[in-house]
C-alpha positions in Angstrom: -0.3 19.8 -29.1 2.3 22.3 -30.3 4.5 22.3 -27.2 4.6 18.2 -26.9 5.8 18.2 -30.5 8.6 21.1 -29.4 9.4 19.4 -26.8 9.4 16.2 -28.2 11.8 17.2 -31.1 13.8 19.0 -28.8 14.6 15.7 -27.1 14.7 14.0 -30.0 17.5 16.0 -31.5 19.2 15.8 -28.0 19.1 12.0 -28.5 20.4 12.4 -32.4 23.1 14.6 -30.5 24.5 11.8 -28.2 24.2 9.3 -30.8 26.1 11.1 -32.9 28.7 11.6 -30.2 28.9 7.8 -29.6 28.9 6.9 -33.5 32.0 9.3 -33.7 34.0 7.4 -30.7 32.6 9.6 -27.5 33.5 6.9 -24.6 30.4 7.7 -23.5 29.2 3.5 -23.7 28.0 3.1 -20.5 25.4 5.2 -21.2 23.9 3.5 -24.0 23.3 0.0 -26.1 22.8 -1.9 -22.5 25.4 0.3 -20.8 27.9 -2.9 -21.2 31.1 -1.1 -22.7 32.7 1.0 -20.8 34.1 3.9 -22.7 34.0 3.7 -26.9 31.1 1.5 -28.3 32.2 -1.5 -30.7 32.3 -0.9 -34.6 28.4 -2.7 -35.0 27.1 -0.4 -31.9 28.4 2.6 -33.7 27.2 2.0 -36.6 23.7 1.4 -35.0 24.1 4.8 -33.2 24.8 6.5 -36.8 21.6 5.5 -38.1 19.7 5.9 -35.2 21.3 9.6 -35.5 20.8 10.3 -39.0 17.9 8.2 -40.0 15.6 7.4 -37.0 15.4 10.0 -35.1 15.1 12.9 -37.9 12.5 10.3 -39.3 10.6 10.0 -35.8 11.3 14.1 -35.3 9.1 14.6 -38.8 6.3 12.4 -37.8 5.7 14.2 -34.6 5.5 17.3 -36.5 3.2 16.1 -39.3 1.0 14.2 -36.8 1.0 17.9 -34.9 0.5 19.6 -37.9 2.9 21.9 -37.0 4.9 21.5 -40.3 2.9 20.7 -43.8 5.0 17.8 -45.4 3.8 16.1 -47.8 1.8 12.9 -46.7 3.5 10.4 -44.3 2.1 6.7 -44.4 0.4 6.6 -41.3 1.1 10.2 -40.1 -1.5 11.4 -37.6 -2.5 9.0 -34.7 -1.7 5.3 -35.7 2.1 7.0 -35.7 1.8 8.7 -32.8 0.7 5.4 -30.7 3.1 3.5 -32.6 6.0 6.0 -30.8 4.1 5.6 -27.5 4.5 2.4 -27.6 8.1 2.8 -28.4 9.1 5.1 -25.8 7.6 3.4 -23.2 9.1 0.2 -23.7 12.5 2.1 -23.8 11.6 3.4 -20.4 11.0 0.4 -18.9 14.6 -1.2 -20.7 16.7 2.3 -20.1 15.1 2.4 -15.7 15.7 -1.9 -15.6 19.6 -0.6 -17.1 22.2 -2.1 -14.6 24.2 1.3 -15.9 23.4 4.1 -13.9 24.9 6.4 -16.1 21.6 4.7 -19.2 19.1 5.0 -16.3 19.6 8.4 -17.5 17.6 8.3 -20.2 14.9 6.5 -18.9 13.1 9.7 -17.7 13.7 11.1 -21.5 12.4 8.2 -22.9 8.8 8.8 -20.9 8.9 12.4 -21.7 8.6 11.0 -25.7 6.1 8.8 -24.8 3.8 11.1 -22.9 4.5 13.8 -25.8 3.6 11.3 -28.3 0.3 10.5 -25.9 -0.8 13.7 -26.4 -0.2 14.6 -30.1 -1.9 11.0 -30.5 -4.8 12.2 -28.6 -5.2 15.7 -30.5 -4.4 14.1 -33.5 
């Protein structure tokens, strides 16, 4: 359960990374939001990128270590395996939208996206 939730922050701060990247201007838009712009996202999509940088995925990166019990935070609401399935959940329906991407360059992190989810499968199981 301890190497899913390394592994699983590990991509997650990878993610906070390249959203951080895009928030800041990287012409990287192809790769994200629908893959639709080409090069620097639109005010709105990096402003979505921001929080999803600075707010989800630290947020998301904490309940994977609670739920592990690598790290002991004080309680979570629904820390443990409800949170865990909820993040399955997530992950894989952003492998199925990142892989159905008409942007090659987004397909990219459709393989990412199922490494969460199975990560988040396990810690939900241990959990």
């Amino acid at each position: 359960m301890t190497a899913a939730a390394v592994i699983a922050v590990a991509l997650l701060a990878l993610l906070a990374v390249f959203q951080s990247a895009l928030a800041l201007g990287a012409p990287w838009g192809q790769a994200a939001w629908g893959g639709r712009h080409r090069r620097t996202l639109p005010a709105g999509l990096r402003l979505a990128s921001a929080a999803t940088a600075v707010a989800a995925c630290p947020l998301m990166a904490l309940y994977v270590l609670r739920s592990a019990e690598v790290i002991d935070a004080p309680p979570l609401p629904g820390a443990g395996a409800v949170a865990m399935w909820v993040l399955v959940g997530y992950f894989a329906l952003g492998t199925l939208a990142n892989l159905a991407s008409r942007s090659p360059r987004e397909r990219f992190w459709g393989p990412v996206a199922l490494a969460l989810a199975v990560c988040c499968a396990v810690i939900a199981l241990g959990a």
